[in-house]
C-alpha positions, 0 to 999 in steps of 0.5 A, spaced: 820 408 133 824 403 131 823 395 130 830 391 130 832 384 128 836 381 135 840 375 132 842 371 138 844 374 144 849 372 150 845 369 156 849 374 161 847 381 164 847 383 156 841 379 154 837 384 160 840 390 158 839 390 151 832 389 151 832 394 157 835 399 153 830 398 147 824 399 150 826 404 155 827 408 148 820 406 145 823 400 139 821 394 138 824 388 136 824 381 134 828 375 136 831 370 132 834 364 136 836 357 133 835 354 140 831 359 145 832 354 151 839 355 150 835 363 153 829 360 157 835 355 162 838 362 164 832 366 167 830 365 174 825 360 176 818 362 176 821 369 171 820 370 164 826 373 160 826 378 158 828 376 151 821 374 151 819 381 152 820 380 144 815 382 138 816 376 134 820 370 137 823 365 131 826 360 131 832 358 124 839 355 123 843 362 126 849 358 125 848 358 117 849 365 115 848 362 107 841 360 109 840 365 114 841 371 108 834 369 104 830 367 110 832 375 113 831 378 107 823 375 106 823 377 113 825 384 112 820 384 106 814 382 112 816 386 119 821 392 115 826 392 120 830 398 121 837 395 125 840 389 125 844 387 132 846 381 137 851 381 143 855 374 143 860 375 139 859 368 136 854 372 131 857 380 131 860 377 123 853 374 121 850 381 123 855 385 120 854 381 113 846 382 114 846 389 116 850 390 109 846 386 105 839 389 108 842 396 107 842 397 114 847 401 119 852 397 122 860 397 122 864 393 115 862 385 116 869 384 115 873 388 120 867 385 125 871 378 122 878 381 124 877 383 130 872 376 133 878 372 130 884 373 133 889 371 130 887 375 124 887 381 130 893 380 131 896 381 124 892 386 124 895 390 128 902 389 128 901 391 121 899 397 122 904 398 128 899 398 134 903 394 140 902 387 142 906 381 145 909 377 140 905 372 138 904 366 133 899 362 130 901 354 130 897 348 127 899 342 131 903 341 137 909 340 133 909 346 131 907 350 137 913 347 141 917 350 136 914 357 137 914 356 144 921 356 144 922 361 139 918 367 143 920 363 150 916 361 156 912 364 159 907 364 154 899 365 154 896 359 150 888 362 147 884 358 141 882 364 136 875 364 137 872 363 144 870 368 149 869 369 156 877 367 158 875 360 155 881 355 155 886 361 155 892 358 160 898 361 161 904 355 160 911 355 162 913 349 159 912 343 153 908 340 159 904 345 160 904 347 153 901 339 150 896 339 157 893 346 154 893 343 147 890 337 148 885 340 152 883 345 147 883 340 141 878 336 146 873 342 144 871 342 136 865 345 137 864 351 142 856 352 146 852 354 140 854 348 136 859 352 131 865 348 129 871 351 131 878 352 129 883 348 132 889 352 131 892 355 137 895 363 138 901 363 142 902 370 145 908 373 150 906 374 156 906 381 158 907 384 165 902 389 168 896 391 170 890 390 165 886 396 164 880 395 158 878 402 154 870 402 153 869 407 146 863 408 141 865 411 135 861 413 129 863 417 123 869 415 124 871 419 130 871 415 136 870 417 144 873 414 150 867 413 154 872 411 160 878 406 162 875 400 167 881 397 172 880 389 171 882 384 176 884 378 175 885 370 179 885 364 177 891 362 175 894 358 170 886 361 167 886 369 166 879 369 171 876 377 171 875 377 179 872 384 178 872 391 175 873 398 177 871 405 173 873 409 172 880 406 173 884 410 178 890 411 173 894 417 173 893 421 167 898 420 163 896 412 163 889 413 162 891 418 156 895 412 153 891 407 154 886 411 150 890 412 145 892 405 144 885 403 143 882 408 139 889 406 134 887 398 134 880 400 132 882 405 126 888 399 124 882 394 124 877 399 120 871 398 125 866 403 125 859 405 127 859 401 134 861 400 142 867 397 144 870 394 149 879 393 147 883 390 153 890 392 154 895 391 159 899 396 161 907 394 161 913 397 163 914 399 155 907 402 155 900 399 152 899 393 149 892 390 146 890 384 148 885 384 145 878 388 140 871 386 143 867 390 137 861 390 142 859 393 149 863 389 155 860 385 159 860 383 166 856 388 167 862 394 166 856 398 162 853 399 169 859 401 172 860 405 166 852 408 167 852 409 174 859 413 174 857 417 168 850 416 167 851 415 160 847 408 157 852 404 153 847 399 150 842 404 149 848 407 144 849 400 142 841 400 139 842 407 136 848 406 133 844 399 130 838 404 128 843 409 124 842 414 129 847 419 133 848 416 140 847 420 147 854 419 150 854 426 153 856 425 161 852 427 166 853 428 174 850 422 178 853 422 184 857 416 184 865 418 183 866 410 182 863 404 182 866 396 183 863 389 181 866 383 184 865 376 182 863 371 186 867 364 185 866 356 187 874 353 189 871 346 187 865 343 184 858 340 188 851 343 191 850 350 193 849 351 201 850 358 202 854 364 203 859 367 209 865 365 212 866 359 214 862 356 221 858 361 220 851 359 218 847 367 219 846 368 212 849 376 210 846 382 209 849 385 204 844 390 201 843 393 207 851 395 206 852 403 204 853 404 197 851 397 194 848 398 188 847 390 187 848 384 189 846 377 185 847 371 188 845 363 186 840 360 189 843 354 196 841 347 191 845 350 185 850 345 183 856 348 181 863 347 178 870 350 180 871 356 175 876 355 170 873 361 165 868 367 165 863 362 165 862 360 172 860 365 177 855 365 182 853 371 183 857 378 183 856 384 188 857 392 185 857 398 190 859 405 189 865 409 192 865 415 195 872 418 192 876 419 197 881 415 195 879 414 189 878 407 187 875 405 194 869 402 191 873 396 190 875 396 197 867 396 199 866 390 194 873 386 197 869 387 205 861 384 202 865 379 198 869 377 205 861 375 208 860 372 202 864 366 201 860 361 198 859 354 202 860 348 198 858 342 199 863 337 195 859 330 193 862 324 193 
């Protein structure tokens, strides 16, 4: 079996189902982390992360790739590691490199760069012909007004290398425009200590429902695993509210969702890896949003594995291992699955959960199809949600089919029950 080398992870459901997916498949893996309280702050009180679960538990500079190589490299000659991998995009570029430097399996460094950076992505691919909204990249507000005025309002405002929905703001006027600036500017280095750049990309808003297409391509050959419909709330913020998969699209458009995301992976030369490429689909046909060059997360990979049975972060693990990833797609009873997600309107202390007056506290578990619910814990001191960050729970259920897509509906009556209670401090 193999032993690999985590470089960091993300703290939400991806930092358990790798690992999960790692000692399911009988590997090993030693965990390198700059600050592993970053990781121990996320577990459950009176639970272990599974992080933890690691071989080897190590502590270095992540952050600082020259240093890192020669650290790595006395490492490998120690443990011998078979892969190379992390799930926070912060650190996909890092692991590119090493895995390249090591003489391990994984994707080119540079078009992991390409596609964690977007603006370069966005060259990128109205290079190559891949549609896209009409974009610009501005440096100071000055010129972004100028591009404002250019491409016209409204426009989506986003920094170039933050995730999660982080600082991205539809704008529809200089205001708004200068308040989205300055908030941006106003964070120079992002929640794992890297600076940031302050640049600011500046995108036609496009129209239409957003769709994200999650793929596994190796030798060259991509397969589209599925289309996930996503929702989003939260406006001016572009908040994910939940997910449904597979998509009830009609053929046509899950066909051109496809091939659009399989087109921007092949103009951005990514190989050897999972995918997870957002795309809205407009009145002119798909446009990306965006390239994630690795498995998506809020918990769309377990939709994806309870729908189609197929495990995207074991195929994660095995494309890191130079192996060929199962990705065959097996009956499992389940037509569709939805996840929502539930968000805090204003900040103060947890109090509960349902419809207001009431204070029963819902079983959702005991509803037909629920697959999971999470919820934070009464006490929990909470923010209202401005990006991908802020949730405080989520509830997942499986459909029946009939009509495709019901999941969703399923997902809206639990989350009804459970509204969240706050208490506002004063």
């Amino acid at each position: 079996m193999g032993h690999l080398l985590m470089v960091e992870s993300w703290v939400g459901s991806m930092s358990r189902l790798l690992p999960r997916a790692l000692t399911d498949a009988g590997h090993t893996f030693t965990f390198l982390t700059r600050d592993l309280r970053h990781y121990l702050r996320s577990a459950p009180e009176g639970t272990a992360h599974p992080l933890l679960g690691a071989r080897n538990v190590l502590t270095a500079d992540t952050n600082d790739p020259a240093a890192l190589l020669p650290y790595i490299r006395r490492l490998h000659g120690t443990l011998s590691f078979d892969g190379v991998l992390s799930s926070c995009d912060y650190y996909l570029p890092t692991v590119a490199a090493l895995a390249g430097e090591l003489g391990l399996p994984g994707p080119e460094a540079d078009a992991v760069t390409a596609a964690c950076r977007k603006d370069r992505t966005r060259r990128t691919l109205a290079a190559a012909g891949v549609p896209g909204p009409r974009f610009a990249l501005c440096h100071g507000l000055p010129a972004a007004a100028r591009a404002a005025a250019e491409i016209g309002y409204p426009l989506v405002a986003k920094p170039v290398d933050l995730c999660a929905g982080m600082f991205v703001r539809r704008v529809d006027d200089e205001r708004e425009l200068a308040a989205a600036h300055r908030a941006l500017a106003a964070f120079p280095v992002n929640a794992r200590g890297q600076q940031r750049s302050p640049a600011l990309l500046l995108e036609e808003l496009l129209e239409g429902p957003e769709v994200s297409v999650e793929t596994v391509t190796t030798g060259g050959v991509t397969h589209v695993i599925g289309v996930t419909d996503k929702s989003l709330g939260g406006a001016p913020a572009f908040i994910e509210t939940g997910h449904l998969f597979p998509a009830a699209l009609a053929p046509g458009e899950t066909a051109a969702a496809a091939r659009t995301a399989c087109a921007a992976l092949d103009a951005l030369g990514l190989d050897q890896l999972v995918a997870h490429t957002e795309i809205k689909l407009t009145a002119d046909g798909p446009r990306v949003i965006e390239v994630n060059p690795r498995p998506a997360g809020n918990r769309i990979t377990e939709l994806v594995r309870h729908v189609t049975g197929v495990d995207l972060a074991a195929a994660c693990v095995a494309l890191a291992l130079g192996e060929t990833p199962d990705l065959e797609v097996r009956p499992t009873g389940v037509p569709d699955a939805a996840i929502g997600f539930l968000l805090p309107e204003s900040d103060g202390v947890l109090t509960g959960y349902g419809p207001a007056g009431r204070e029963v506290e819902p079983e959702p578990t005991e509803a037909p199809g629920v697959l999971e619910v999470v919820l934070a814990e009464p006490g929990t001191r909470v923010r209202a949600t401005a990006d991908n960050n802020g949730y405080l729970g989520h509830v997942m259920a499986a459909g029946s089919g009939a009509p495709p897509g019901d999941a969703r509906s399923r997902v809206a009556e639990l989350l009804a029950t459970l509204r969240p209670r706050v208490a506002v401090e004063r």
